[in-house]
One Martini backbone bead per residue (centre of mass of N, CA, C, O) as a GRO file, in nm:
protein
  499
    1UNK     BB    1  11.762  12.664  14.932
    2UNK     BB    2  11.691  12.617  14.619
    3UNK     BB    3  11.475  12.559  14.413
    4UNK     BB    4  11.224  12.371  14.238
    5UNK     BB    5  11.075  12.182  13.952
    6UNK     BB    6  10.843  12.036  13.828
    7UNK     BB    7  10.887  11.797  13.560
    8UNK     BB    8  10.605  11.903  13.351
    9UNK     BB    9  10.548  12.229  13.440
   10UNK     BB   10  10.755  12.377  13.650
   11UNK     BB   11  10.677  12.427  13.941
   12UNK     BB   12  10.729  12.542  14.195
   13UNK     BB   13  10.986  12.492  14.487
   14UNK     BB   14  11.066  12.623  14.765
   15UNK     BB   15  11.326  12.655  14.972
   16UNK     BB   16  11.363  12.611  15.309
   17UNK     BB   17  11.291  12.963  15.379
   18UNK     BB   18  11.232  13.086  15.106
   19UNK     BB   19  11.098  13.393  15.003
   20UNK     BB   20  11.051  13.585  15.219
   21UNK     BB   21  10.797  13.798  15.141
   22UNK     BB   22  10.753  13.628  14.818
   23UNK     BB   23  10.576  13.365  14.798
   24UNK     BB   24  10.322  13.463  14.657
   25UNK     BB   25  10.407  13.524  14.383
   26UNK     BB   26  10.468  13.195  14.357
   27UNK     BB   27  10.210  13.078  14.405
   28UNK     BB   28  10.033  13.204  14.201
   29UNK     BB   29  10.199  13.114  13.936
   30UNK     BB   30  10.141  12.812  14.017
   31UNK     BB   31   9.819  12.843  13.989
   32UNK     BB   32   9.810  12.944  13.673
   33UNK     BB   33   9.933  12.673  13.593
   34UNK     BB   34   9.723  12.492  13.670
   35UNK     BB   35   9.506  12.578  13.535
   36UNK     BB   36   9.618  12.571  13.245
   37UNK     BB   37   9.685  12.225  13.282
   38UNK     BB   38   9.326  12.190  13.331
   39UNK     BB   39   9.159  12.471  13.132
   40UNK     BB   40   9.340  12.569  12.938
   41UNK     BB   41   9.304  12.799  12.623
   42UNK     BB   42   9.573  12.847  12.364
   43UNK     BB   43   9.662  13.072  12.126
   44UNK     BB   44   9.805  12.946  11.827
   45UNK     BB   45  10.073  13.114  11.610
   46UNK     BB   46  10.146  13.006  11.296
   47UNK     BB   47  10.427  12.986  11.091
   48UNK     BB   48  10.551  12.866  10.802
   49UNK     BB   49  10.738  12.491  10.929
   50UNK     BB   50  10.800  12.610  11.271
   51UNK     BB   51  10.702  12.537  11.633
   52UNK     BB   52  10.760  12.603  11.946
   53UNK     BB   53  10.634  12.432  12.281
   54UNK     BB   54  10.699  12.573  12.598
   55UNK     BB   55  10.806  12.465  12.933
   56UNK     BB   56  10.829  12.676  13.196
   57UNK     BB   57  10.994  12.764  13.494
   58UNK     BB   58  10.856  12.939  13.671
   59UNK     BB   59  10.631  13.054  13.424
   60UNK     BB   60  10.413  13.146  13.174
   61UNK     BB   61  10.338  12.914  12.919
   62UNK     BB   62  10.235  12.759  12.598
   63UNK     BB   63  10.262  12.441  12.745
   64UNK     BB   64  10.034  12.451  12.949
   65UNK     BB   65   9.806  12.417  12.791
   66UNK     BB   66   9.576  12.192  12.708
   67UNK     BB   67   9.451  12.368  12.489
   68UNK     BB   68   9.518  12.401  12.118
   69UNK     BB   69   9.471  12.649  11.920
   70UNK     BB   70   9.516  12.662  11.565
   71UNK     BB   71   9.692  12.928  11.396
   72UNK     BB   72   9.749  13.101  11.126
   73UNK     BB   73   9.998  13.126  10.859
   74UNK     BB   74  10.130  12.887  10.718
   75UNK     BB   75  10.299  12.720  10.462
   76UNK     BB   76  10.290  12.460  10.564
   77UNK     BB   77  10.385  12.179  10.741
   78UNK     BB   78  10.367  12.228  11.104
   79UNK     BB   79  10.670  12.157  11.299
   80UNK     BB   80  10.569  12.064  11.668
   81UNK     BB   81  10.786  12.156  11.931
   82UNK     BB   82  10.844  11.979  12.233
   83UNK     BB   83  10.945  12.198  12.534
   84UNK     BB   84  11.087  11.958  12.671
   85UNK     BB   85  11.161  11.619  12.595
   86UNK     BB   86  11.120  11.538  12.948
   87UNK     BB   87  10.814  11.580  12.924
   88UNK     BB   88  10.476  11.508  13.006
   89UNK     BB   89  10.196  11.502  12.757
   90UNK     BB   90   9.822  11.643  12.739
   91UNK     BB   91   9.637  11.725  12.435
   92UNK     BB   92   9.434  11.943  12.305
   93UNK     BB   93   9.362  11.962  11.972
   94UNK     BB   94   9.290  12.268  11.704
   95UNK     BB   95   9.267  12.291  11.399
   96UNK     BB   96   9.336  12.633  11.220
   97UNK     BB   97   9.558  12.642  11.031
   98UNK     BB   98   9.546  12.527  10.719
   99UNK     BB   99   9.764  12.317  10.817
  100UNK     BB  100   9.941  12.017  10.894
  101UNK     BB  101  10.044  11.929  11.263
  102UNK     BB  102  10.340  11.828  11.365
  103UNK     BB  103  10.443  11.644  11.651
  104UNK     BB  104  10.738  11.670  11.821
  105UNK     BB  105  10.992  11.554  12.046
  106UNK     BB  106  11.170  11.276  11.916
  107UNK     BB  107  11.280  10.978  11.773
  108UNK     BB  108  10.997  10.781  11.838
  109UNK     BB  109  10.756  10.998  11.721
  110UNK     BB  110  10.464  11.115  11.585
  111UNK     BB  111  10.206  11.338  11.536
  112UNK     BB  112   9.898  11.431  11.349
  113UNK     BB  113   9.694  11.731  11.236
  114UNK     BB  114   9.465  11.809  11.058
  115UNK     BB  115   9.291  12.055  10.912
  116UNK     BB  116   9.005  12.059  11.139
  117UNK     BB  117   9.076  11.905  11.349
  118UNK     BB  118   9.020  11.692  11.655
  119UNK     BB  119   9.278  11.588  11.927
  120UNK     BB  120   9.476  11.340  12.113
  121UNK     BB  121   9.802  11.441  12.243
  122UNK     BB  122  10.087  11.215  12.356
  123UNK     BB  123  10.380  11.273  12.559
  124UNK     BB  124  10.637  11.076  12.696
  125UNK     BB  125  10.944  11.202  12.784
  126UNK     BB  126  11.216  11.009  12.621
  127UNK     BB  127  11.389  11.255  12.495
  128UNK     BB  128  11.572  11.154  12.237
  129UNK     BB  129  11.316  10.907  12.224
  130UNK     BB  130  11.063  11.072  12.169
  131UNK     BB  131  10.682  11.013  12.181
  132UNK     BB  132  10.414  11.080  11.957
  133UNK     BB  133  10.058  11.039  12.034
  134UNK     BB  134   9.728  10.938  11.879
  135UNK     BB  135   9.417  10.892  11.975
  136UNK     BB  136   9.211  10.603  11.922
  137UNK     BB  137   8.909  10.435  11.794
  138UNK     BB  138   8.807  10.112  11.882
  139UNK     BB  139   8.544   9.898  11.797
  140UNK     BB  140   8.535   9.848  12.136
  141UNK     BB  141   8.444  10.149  12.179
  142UNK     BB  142   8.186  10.112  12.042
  143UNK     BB  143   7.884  10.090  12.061
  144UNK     BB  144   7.583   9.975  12.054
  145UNK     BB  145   7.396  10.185  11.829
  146UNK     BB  146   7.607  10.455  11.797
  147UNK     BB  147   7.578  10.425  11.434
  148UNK     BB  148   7.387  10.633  11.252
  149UNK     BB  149   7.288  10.783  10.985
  150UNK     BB  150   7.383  11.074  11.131
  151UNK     BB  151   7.708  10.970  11.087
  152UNK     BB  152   7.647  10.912  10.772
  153UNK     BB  153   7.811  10.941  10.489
  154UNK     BB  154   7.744  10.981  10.192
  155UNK     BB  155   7.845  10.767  10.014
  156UNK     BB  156   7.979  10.531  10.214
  157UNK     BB  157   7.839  10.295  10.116
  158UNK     BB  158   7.903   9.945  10.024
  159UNK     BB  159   7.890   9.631   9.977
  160UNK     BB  160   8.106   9.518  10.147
  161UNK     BB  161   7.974   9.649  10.407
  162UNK     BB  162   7.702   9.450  10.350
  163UNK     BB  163   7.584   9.167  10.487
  164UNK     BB  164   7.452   8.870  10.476
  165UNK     BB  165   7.128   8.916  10.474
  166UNK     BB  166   7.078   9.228  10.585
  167UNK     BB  167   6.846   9.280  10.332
  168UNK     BB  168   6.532   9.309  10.405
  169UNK     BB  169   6.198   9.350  10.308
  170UNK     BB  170   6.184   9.591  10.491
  171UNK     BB  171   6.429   9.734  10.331
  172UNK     BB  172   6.200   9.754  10.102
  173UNK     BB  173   6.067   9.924   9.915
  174UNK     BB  174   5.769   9.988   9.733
  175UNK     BB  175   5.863   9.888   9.395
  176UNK     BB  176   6.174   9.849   9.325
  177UNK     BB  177   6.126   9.547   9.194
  178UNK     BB  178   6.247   9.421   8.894
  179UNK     BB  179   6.313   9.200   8.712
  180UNK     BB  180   6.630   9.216   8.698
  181UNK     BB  181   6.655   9.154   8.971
  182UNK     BB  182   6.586   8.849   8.948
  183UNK     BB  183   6.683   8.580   8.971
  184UNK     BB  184   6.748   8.258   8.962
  185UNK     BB  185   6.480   8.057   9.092
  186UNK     BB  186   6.287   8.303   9.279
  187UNK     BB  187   6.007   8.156   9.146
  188UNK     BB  188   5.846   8.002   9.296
  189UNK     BB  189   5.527   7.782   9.357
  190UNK     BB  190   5.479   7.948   9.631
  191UNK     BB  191   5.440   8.243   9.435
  192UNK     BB  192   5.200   8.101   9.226
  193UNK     BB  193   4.904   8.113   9.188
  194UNK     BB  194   4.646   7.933   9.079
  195UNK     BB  195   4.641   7.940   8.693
  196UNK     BB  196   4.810   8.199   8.648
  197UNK     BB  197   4.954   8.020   8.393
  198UNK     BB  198   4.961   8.022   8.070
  199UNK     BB  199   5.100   7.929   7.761
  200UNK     BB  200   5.057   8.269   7.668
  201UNK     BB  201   5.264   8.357   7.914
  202UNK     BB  202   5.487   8.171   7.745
  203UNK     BB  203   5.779   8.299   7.581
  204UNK     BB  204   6.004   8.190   7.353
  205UNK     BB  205   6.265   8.074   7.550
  206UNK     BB  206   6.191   8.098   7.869
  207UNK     BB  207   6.225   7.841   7.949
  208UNK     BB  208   6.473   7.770   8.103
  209UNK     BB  209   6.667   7.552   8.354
  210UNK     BB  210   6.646   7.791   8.571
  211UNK     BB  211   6.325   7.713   8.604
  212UNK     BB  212   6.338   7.427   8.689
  213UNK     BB  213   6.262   7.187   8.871
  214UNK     BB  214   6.328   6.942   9.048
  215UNK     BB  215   6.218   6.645   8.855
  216UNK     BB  216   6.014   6.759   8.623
  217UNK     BB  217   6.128   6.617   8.380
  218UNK     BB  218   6.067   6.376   8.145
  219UNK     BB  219   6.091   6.160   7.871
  220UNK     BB  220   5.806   6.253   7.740
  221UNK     BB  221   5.895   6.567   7.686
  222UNK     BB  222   6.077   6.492   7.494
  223UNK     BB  223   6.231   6.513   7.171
  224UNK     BB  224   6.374   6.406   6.959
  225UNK     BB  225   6.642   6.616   6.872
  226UNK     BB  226   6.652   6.845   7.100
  227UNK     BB  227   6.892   6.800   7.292
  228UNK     BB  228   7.205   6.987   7.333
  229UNK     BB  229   7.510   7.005   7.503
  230UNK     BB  230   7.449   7.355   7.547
  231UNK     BB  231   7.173   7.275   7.752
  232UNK     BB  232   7.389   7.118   7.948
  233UNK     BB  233   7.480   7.117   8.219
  234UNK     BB  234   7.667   7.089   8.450
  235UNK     BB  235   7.618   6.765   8.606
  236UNK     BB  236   7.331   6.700   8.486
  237UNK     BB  237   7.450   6.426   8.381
  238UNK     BB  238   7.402   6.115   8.518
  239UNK     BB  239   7.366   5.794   8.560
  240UNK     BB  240   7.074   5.811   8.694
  241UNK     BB  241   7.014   5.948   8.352
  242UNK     BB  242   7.111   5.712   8.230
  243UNK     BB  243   7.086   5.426   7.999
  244UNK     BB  244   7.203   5.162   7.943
  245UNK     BB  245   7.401   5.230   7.653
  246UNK     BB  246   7.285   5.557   7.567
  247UNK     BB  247   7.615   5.592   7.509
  248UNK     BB  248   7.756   5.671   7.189
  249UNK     BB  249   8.021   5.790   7.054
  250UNK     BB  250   7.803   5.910   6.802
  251UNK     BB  251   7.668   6.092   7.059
  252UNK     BB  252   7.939   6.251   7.043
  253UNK     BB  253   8.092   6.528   6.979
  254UNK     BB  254   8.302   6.752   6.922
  255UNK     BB  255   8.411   6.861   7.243
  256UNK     BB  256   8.175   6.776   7.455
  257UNK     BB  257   8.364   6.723   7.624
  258UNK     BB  258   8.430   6.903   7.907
  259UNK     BB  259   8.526   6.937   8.229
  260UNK     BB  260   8.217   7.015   8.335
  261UNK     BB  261   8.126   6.684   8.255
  262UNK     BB  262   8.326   6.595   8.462
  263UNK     BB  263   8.393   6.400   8.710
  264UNK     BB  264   8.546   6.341   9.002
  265UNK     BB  265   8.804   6.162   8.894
  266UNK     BB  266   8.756   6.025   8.608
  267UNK     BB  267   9.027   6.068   8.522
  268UNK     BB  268   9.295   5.871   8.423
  269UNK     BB  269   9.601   5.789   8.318
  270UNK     BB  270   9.479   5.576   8.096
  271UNK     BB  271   9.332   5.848   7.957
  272UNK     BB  272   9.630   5.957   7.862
  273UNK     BB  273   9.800   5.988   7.619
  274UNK     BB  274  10.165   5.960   7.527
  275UNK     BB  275  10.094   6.236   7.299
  276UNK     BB  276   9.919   6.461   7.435
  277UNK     BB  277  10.096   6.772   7.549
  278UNK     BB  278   9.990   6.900   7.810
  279UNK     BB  279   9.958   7.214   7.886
  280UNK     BB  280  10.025   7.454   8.118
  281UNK     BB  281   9.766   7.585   8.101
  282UNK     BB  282   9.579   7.312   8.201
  283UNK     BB  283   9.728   7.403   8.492
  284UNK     BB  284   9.722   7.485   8.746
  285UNK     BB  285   9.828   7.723   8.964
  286UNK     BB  286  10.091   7.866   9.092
  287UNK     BB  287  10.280   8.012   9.281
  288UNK     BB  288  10.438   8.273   9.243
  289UNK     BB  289  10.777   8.327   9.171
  290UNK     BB  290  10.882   8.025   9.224
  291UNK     BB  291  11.046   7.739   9.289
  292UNK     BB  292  11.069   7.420   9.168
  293UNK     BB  293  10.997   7.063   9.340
  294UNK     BB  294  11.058   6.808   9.436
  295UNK     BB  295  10.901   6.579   9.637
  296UNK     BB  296  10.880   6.256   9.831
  297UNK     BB  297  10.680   6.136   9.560
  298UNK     BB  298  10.806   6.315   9.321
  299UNK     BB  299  10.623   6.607   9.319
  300UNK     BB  300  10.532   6.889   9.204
  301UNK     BB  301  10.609   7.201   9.391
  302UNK     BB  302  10.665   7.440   9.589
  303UNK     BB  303  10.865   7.693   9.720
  304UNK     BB  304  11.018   7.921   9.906
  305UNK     BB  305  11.213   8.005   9.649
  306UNK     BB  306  11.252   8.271   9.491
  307UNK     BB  307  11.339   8.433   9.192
  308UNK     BB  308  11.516   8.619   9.316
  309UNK     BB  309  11.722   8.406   9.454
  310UNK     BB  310  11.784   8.273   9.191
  311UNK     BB  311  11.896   8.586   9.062
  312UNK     BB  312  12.191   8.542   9.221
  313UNK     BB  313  12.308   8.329   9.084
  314UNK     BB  314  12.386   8.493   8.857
  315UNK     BB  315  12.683   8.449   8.760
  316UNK     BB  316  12.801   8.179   8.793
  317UNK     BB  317  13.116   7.986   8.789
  318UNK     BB  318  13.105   7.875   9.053
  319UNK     BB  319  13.114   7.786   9.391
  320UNK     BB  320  13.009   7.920   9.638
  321UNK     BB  321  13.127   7.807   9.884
  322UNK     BB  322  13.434   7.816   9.776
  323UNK     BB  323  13.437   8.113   9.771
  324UNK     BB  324  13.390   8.177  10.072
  325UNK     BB  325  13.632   7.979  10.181
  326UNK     BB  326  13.836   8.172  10.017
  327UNK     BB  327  13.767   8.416  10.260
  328UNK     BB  328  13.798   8.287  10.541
  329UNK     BB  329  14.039   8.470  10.652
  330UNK     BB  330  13.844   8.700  10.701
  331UNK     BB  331  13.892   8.952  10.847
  332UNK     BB  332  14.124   9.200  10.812
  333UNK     BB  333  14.322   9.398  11.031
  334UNK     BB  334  14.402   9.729  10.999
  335UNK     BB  335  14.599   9.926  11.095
  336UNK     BB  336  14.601  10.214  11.235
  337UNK     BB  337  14.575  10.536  11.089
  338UNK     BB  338  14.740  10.860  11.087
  339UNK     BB  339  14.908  10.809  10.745
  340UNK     BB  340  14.771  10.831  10.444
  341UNK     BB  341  14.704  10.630  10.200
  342UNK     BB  342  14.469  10.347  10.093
  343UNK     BB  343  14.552  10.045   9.954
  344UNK     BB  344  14.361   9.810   9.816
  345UNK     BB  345  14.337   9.448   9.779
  346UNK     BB  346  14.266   9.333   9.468
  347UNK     BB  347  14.083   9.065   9.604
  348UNK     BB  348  13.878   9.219   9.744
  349UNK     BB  349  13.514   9.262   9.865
  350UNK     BB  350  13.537   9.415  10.110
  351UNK     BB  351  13.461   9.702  10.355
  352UNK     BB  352  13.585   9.880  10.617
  353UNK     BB  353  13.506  10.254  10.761
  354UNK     BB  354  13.686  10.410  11.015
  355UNK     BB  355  13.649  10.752  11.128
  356UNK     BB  356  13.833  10.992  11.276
  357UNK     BB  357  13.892  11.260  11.431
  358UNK     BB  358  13.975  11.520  11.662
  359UNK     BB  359  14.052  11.580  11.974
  360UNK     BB  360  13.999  11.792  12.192
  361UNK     BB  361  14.133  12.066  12.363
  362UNK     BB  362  14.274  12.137  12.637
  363UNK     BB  363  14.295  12.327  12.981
  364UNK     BB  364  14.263  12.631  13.232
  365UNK     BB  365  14.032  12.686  13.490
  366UNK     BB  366  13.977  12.951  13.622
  367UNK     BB  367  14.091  13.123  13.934
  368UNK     BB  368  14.104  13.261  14.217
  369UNK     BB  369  14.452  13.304  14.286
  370UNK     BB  370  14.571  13.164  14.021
  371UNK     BB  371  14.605  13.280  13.721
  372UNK     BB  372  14.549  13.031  13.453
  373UNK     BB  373  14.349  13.125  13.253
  374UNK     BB  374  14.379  13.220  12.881
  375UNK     BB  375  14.314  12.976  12.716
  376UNK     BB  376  14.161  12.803  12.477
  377UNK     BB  377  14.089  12.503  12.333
  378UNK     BB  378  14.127  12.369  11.995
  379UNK     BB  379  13.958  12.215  11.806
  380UNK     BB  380  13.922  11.949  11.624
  381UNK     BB  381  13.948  11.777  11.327
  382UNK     BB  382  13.885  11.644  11.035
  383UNK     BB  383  13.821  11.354  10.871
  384UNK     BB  384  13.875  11.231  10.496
  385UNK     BB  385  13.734  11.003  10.298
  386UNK     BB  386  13.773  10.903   9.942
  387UNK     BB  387  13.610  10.740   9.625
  388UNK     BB  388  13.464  10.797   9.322
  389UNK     BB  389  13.377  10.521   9.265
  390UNK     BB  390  13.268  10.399   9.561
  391UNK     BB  391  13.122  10.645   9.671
  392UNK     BB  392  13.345  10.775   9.893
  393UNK     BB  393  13.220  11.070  10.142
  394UNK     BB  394  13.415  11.113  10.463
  395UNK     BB  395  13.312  11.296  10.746
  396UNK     BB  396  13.480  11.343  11.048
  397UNK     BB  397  13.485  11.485  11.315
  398UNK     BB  398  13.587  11.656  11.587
  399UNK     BB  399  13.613  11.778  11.896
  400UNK     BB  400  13.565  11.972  12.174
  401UNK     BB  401  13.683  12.191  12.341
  402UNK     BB  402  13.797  12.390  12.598
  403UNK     BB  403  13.703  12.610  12.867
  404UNK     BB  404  13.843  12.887  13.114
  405UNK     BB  405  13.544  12.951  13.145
  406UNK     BB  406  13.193  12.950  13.246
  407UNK     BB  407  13.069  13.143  13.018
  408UNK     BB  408  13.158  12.911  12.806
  409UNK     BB  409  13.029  12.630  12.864
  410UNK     BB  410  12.740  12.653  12.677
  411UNK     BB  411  12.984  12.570  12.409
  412UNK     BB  412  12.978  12.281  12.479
  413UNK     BB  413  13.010  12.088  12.225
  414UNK     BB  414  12.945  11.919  11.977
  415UNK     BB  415  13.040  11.852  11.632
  416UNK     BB  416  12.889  11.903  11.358
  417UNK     BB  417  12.904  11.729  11.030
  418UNK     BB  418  12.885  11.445  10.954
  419UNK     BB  419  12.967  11.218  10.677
  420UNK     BB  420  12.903  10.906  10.499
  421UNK     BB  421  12.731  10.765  10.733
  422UNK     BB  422  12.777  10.603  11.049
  423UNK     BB  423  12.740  10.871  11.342
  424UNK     BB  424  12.908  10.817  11.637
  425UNK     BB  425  12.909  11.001  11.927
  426UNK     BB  426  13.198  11.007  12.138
  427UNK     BB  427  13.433  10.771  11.972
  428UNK     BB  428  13.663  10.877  11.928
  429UNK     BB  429  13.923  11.080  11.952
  430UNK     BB  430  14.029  11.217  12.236
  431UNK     BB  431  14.029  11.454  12.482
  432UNK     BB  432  14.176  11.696  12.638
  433UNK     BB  433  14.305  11.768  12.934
  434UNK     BB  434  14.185  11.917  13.233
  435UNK     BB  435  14.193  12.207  13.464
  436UNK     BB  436  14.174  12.300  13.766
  437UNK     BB  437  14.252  12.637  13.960
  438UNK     BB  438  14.376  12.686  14.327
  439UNK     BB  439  14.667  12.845  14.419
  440UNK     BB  440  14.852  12.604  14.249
  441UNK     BB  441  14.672  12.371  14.177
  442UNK     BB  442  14.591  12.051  14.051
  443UNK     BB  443  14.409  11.888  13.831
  444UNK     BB  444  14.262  11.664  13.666
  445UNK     BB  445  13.987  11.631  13.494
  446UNK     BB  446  13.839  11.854  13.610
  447UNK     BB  447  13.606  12.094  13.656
  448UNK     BB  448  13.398  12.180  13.405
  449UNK     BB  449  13.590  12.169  13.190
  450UNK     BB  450  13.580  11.946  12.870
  451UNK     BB  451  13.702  11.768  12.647
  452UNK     BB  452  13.609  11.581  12.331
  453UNK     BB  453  13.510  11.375  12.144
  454UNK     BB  454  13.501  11.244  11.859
  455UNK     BB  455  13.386  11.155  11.577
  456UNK     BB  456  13.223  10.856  11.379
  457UNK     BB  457  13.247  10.665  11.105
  458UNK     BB  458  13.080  10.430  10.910
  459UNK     BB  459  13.174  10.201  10.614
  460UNK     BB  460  13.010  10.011  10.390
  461UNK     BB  461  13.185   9.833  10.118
  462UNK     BB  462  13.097   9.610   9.853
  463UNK     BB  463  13.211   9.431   9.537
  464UNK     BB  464  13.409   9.408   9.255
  465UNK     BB  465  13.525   9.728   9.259
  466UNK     BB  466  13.696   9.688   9.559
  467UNK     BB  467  13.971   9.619   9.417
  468UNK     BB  468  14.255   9.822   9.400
  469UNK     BB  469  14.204  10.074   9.472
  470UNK     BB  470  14.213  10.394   9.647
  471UNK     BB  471  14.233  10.601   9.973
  472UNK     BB  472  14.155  10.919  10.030
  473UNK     BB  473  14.342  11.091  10.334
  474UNK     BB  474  14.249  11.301  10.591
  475UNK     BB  475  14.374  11.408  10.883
  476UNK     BB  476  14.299  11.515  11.206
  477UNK     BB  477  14.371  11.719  11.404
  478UNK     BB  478  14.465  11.813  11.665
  479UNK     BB  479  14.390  11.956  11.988
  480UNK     BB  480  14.486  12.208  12.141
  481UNK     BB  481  14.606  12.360  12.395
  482UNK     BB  482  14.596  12.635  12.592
  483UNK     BB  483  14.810  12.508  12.809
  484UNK     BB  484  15.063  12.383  13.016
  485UNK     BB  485  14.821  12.226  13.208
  486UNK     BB  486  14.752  12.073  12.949
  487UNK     BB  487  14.620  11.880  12.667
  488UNK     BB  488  14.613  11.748  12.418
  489UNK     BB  489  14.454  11.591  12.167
  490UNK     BB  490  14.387  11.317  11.968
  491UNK     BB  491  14.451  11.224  11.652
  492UNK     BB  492  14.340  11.136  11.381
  493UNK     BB  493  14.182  10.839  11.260
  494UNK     BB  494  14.206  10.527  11.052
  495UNK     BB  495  13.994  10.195  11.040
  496UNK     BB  496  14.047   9.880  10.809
  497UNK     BB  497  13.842   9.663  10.694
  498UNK     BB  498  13.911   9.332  10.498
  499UNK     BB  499  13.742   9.091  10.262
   0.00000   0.00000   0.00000
């Protein structure tokens, strides 16, 4: 029974019975792995903008160390790739190569370490839609009392940082607040010892409105036509401070009631004349960008409706509905196509282009006393649709071929290169058919070489401009058979639905 190796590290397993009188050399090997998966400290060395981080099995390979010192001199952001996809694993990394490090497995995310930096990062091993992931502290994880101030940088706190009274008296130096520091209020009769403010220690115009404590000055303070409008605060002349009838139209000047003089819900409907014209600058601000509509009680209020879906509705010069229910016959599915180009209809409004190239072509797997393979099938055509209008550019590739020996099967794979749309790897056109001989039997399908099927391209394309056009097509070749105990691959061909 032949070796097998640990999912994640490589570590061998040798078979029950193996390596008799050789297994302690594998033994070390597997030691040595191991320590450095708990406390190896590794210096990679990056070059470039790109570098794999492979783990080996059964060998020592720079993917099995713990710690990652990065080093050496990249030239950009170097994107470094865990291999293989599916080991899950868990890296200290220390960033010290003067560019940011992204690590990557798989389409699933990526996790970035600063120059300088030092992080952990977790690869999930889910294949090729794995995700590397980095470890971060959240604020349920910092103990109280854990930030002092030797671990804030100068300048780093501002005010939105600190809360409501938050900085008492004891947390301000003696001799800190001047003048200019006192608020409005600030110092109230129970911080002035008594006698200390005489007539000559306040100068002309010192005492306004906000030094003065409520209900403190009566009626025989005041001299008439000493106060005038400006000097009245807002809300600040109420009922019980006026005597009946002592305000008359006369007493009142122009402009003198602003807004801030009225109380609330003062004004009713038949306080504003029929001829006011009450400009919109004078109404509160709706959410903005929005369509008004009535409500309920026919009071105008703001809609879900943004202005951007109001202005779909621009050009329209029929009802939506009605164009709507004119397309209802579609969509039309039109034939599979394997050859020619085709006329859009003129009246259409959308298509779908499905292109599919040729499926590769089956062979006959060579064997000993069959003596029946001989050549490989040849891989399919791309398929190509095109309409410089409509901007369709679609190469839709063939599937590959079979081959007839097994040290060629590690080049059995799709072929690469779709493009102009959404690219769906081995749904196109069928793959031919492959035998595998054995003194003159013959299997069908039978391992292990086997020909692939085409790549498919989807391209989604609609406006007023998509009716009347042509689509310029070449089909993909069917991939040929190697021989004749195999079969080509399916022809290449184009699938087209109108709207």
């Amino acid at each position: 029974m032949a070796s097998t190796y640990t999912i994640n590290s490589g570590i061998e397993k040798p078979g029950s019975g193996e390596q008799s009188g050789t297994w302690g050399d594998t033994t070390n090997t597997n030691f040595d792995i191991i320590d450095r998966a708990l406390n190896g400290v590794g210096a990679i060395t990056l070059s470039g903008t790109t570098h794999t981080l492979t783990t080996s099995d059964g060998s020592l390979s720079d993917g099995h160390f713990k710690v990652l010192v990065l080093g050496g001199s990249p030239s950009g952001t170097n994107t470094i790739t865990i291999s293989p996809n599916d080991q899950d694993k868990l890296y200290l990394v220390k960033n010290g190569s003067g560019q940011t490090a992204t690590f990557t497995q798989g389409s699933g995310g990526n996790a970035s370490v600063a120059n300088g930096d030092m992080a952990w990062i977790f690869a999930d091993g889910a294949g090729s839609s794995a995700a590397v992931t980095t470890f971060t502290v959240n604020t349920s994880q910092i103990n109280d009392s854990a930030i002092t101030s030797a671990k804030i940088a100068d300048g780093t706190i501002v005010t939105a940082d600190i809360a409501d009274s938050a900085i008492t008296s004891a947390k301000i130096a003696d001799g800190t607040i001047v003048t200019a520091d006192l608020a409005d209020s600030a110092i109230t009769t129970a911080k002035i010892a008594d006698g200390t403010i005489a007539t000559a220690d306040i100068a002309d115009n010192a005492v306004n409105y906000d030094k003065i404590a409520d209900n403190t000055i009566v009626g025989g303070n005041i001299a008439n036509n000493t106060i005038t409008a400006a000097q009245i605060a807002a809300d600040a002349v109420g009922a019980s401070e006026l005597a009946n009838d002592a305000v008359d139209t006369a007493a009142i000047a122009d402009d003198a009631v602003t807004a801030a003089k009225l109380a609330s819900d003062a004004v009713v409907n038949a306080s504003v004349a029929s001829g006011a014209a009450i400009a919109f600058s004078k109404m509160a601000n709706l959410t903005a960008s929005r369509a008004l509509v009535s409500d309920g009680n026919g009071d105008v209020s703001v809609s879900a409706v943004t202005s951007t879906e109001i202005g779909y509705l621009d050009g329209v010069t029929s009802s939506v509905q009605t164009q709507i229910n004119n397309i209802a016959g579609y969509p039309q599915v039109i034939t599979i196509l394997t050859s020619g180009n085709y006329s859009i209809p003129s009246d259409a409004q959308a298509i779908m282009i499905r292109a599919s190239g040729g499926g590769g072509g089956g062979t006959t797997l060579f064997a000993s006393g069959g003596g029946l393979g001989t050549a490989d099938g040849t891989d399919g055509g791309s398929t190509t649709v095109s309409n410089s209008t409509l901007s369709i550019s679609i190469t839709a590739t063939g599937g590959r071929a079979a081959h007839y020996t097994t040290s060629n099967i590690s080049t059995r794979d799709v072929i690469s290169g779709s493009t102009g749309g959404d690219v769906i790897v081995g749904a196109g056109a069928a793959g031919g058919r492959s035998t595998a001989g054995q003194g003159g039997n013959f299997t069908y399908d039978g391992p292990p070489s086997v020909a692939t099927k085409a790549q498919v391209v989807h391209k989604y394309v609609t406006g007023n401009s998509v009716g009347g056009e042509t689509l310029t097509i070449s089909y993909g070749a069917a991939g040929a058979a190697g021989n004749s105990n195999s079969t080509a691959g399916q022809a290449g061909y184009v699938e087209i639905w109108v709207w």
